[in-house]
N, C-alpha and C positions, 0 to 999 in steps of 0.2 A: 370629458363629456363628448359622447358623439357627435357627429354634427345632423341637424333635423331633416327626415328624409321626404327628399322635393316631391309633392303630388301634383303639382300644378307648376304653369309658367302664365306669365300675363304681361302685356305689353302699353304702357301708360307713359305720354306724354314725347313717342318717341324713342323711349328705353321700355329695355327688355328687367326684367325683373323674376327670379325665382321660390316659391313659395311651399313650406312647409312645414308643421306643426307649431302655425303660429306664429315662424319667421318666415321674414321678406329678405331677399338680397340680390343685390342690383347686380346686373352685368355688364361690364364695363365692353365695347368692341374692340378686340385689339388691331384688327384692321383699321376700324374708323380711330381710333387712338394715333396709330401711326401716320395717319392724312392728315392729321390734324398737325399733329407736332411739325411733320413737315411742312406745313403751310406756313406755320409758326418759323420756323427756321430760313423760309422764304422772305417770310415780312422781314426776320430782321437782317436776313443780310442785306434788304436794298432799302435797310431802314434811314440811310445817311440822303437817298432820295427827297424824306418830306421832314427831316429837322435841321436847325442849322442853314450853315452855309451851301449843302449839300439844297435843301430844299428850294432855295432862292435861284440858286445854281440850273436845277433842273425844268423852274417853274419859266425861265426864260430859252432855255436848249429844245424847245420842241420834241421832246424824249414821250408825249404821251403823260399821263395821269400814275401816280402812285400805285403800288401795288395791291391785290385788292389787303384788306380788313382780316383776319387772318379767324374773327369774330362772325365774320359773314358766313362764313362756311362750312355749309348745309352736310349734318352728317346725320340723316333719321334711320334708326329700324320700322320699318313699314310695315312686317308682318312675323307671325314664326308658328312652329307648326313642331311635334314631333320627330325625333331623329332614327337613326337606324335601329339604337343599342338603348336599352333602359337608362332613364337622364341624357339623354342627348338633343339637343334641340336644334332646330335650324331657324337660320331666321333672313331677310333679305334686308340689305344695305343699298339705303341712295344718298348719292351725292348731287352737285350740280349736274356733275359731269360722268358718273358710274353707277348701275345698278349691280349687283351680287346676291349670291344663296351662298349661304355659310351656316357651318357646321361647329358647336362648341358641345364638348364633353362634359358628364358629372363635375369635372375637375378641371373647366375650366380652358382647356385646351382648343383654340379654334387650325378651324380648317377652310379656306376657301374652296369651294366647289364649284362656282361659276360666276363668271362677273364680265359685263359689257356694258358698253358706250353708244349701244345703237336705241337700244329704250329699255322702259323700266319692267322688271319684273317680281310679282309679291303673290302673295295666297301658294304658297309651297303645299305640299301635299308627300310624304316618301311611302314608295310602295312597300308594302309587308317584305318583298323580298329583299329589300336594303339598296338594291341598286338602280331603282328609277327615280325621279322626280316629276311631278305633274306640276304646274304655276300658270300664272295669269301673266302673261307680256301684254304691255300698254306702248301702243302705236303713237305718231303724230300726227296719225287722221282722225284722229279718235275713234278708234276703236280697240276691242283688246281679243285677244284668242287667248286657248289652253293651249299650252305647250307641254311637250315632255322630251327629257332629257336625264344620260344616264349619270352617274355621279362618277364613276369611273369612264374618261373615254369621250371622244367629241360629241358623239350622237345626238342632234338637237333635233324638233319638229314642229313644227304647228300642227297640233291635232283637229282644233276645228277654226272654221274660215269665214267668212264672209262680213257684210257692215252689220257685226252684231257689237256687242257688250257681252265677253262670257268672262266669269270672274272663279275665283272662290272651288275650285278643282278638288275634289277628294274622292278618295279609290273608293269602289263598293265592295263589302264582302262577299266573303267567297274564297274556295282555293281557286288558287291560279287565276282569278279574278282579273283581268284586265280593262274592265269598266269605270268612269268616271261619272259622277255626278256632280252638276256642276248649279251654277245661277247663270241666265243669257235674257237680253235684252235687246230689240232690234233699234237702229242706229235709223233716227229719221231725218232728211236733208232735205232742204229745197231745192229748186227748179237748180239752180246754179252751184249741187254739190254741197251747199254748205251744213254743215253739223245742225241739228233744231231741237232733239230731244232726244230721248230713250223712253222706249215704251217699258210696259211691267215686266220686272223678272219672273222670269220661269224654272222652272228647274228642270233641266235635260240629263240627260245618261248618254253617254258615247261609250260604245266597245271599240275598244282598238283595232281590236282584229278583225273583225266583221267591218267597223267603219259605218252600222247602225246607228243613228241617229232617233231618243226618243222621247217623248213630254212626260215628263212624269207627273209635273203638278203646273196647272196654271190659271190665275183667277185675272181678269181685267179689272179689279178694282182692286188689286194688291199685287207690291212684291213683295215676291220670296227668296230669302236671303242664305248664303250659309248654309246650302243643304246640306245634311250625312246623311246615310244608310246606318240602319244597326244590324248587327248579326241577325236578329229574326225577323228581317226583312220593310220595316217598318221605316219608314222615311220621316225624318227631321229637319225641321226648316224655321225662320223666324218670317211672320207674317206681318208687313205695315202697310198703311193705305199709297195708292199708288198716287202721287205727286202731281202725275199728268192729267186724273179725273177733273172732268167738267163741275164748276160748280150750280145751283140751282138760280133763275134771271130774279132780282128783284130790283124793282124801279129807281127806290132810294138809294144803293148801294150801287146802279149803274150810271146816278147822275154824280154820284162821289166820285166813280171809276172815273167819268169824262174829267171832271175839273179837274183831277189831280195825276190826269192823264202826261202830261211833261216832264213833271217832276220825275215820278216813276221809272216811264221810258229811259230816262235817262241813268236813273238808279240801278235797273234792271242792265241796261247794258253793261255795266258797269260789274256789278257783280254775276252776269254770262264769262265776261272776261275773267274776273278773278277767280272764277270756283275753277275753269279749265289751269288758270296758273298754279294755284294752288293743288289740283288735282296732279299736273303733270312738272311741276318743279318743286313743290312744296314751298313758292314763295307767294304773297300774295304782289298784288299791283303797288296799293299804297307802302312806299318806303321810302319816308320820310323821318323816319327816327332812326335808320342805318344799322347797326349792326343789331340792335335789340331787337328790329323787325324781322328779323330772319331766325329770329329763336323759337322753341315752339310754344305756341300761345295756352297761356295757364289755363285760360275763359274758354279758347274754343279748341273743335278739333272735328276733320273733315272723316266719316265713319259713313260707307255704304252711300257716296255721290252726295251725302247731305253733313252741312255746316252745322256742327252740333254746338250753342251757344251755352255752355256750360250753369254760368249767371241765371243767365234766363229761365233755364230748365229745374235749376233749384227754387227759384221763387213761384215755379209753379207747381212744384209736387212739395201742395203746401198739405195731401194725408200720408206724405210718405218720412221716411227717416230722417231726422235730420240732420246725424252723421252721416248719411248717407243717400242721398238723394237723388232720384233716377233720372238720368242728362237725356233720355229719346221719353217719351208720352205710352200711356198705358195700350196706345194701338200698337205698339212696338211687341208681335206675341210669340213665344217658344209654342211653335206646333208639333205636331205630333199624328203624322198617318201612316196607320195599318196596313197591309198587304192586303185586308178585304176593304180598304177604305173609307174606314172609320176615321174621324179626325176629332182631335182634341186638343184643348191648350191648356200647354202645361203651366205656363209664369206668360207674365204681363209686365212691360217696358224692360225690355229684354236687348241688350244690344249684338252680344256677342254671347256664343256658348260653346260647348265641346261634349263629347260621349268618350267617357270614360270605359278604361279595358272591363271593371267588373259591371260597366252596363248602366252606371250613375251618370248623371246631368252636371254639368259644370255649367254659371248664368253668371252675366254682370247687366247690371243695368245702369252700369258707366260709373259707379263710384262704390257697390261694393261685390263682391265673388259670392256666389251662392251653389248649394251642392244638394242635389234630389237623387237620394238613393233610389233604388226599386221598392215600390211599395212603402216610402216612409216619406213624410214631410219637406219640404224644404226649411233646409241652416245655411245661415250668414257665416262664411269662415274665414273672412277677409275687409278690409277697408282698404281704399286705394283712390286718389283723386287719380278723375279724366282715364281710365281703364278706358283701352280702344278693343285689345284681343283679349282672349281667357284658352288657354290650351291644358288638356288633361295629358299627365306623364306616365 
């Protein structure tokens, strides 16, 4: 029996996963595999440190604390994207301590192509020609820029600069095409520098060569997510209401706000701290159950700056599937504008999508894969708990 030929790849729970007629098959990182074992091989050779006489030994020698938990250690696929050659994919690896873009074949065969310990980088993008890459590098001032870099060769750059948020990098068509489209966000700080919000995404196009900078789409009471270009020129995006909008004063609901004004504040701090921990280490604050804390959580999972409450999201999409239940809300929309600026939505509670070579739609709305031909309906061709990406092959 042949083996079934992959149309798709998708990324749930941290693992990359490949899909096709029907079957699913997980891909194992042979990088993260190998960090792993050796961590494994670390814990035990200084395993005689915390059992035994060894442990009582060391708990009096002032040597410092155990080695860490060999359990603790953070090994996530964060994003993946298209590779050079038909079936090939790439996908970015973080650790505590290392980000990477890496390269595995139809047949399984990986390749490292870039990996550093100065910050993280994800949302890969490879140009038609095989030898560039576009990604998103995340700072520790928070902020993040588009980068590119060649896959053969050191050649690294920051293509675009300042206190924004630009995420989500993909080439535009075209021959010889050296334009990106991207999603960008401006970085808001108080009087004394410090980080305070992210206003709406936008979606910009940058030419390399020119070094043009331009809006392609932008609403103040929405971002816009995940843009692509398609061949005929029409721009795709996903559209949800923007987080930072004011909401309307009522009296009853302002005298609730004061009373339970403490509680909150303090709540609120609280998880400011943890979404950036979470954003930029992938661990949260609370770690208090040790090593099971650092695994990735079944319930939730952080998609597009927002904590997606898996639970929660199922008991409220009480007219939707209930194999399949949409983890973002029906404002979560696959749009759809024209080069004369027509707009239109395609699906509703839409997390993640891709444009297929013959021109199809690929959607999840976090627990199943959905596929809209040209001119035909949309079909369900998948189930998959906590689906974060969806990539067409």
């Amino acid at each position: 029996m042949s083996a079934p030929e992959r149309s798709l790849a998708f990324l749930s729970q941290g693992k990359l996963h490949w899909w096709g007629d029907g079957v699913t098959e997980s891909l194992d990182s042979e990088f993260g595999r190998s960090l792993r074992d050796r961590a494994a091989q670390i814990s035990n050779r200084h395993a005689w440190k915390t059992q035994g006489r060894g442990a009582r030994f060391m708990a009096g020698a002032m040597w410092g604390g155990p080695p860490g938990d060999p359990g603790e250690f953070r090994i996530s696929i964060t994003s993946v994207a298209r590779g050079r050659t038909p079936g090939e994919l790439l996908y970015s690896l973080e650790t505590d301590s290392i980000s990477g873009i890496f390269a595995v074949n139809a047949d399984g065969v990986e390749q490292r192509l870039f990996h550093t310990n100065d910050f993280q980088v994800r949302h890969m993008a490879m140009h038609p020609d095989g030898a560039t890459i576009a990604a998103s590098v995340f700072h520790s001032d928070f902020t993040a820029n588009i980068a590119v870099l060649q896959v053969e060769g050191p050649d690294f750059f920051e293509a675009s600069e300042g206190d924004s948020f630009d995420l989500a990098p993909r080439w535009a068509p075209g021959p010889g095409s050296r334009r990106l489209v991207f999603q960008s966000a401006g970085v808001g700080r108080d009087a004394n520098g410090r980080f305070s919000g992210l206003g709406p995404f936008a979606v910009q196009q940058l030419d390399l060569d020119s070094g043009e900078l331009e809006c392609l789409a932008e609403d103040p009471h929405h971002d816009l997510l995940g843009p692509q270009k398609a061949a005929d020129g029409a721009l795709y995006y996903i559209r949800r209401p923007y987080a930072g909008d004011k909401v309307k004063f009522h009296p009853l609901r302002a005298l609730l706000d004061a009373v339970l004004f403490p509680l909150r504040l303090v709540h609120a701090l609280f998880q400011y701290l943890n979404f950036f921990s979470m954003r930029y280490t992938g661990k949260p604050l609370a770690n208090s159950q040790g090593a099971a804390q650092r695994q990735p959580d079944l319930k939730q999972m952080m998609i597009w700056g927002n904590l997606i409450d898996a639970e929660r999201a199922a008991r409220e999409d009480r007219l939707g599937d209930p194999d399949a239940p949409s983890l973002v809300p029906s404002s979560w929309q696959l749009v759809r504008r024209s080069e004369s600026g027509v707009t239109e939505v395609l699906a509703k509670s839409v997390l993640s999508f891709d444009i297929a070579g013959d021109g199809s739609l690929l959607y999840t709305n976090g627990s199943a894969i959905h596929r809209m031909k040209p001119g035909a309906a949309s079909e369900r061709i998948a189930v998959q708990k906590m689906i974060e990406q969806v990539v067409a092959l």
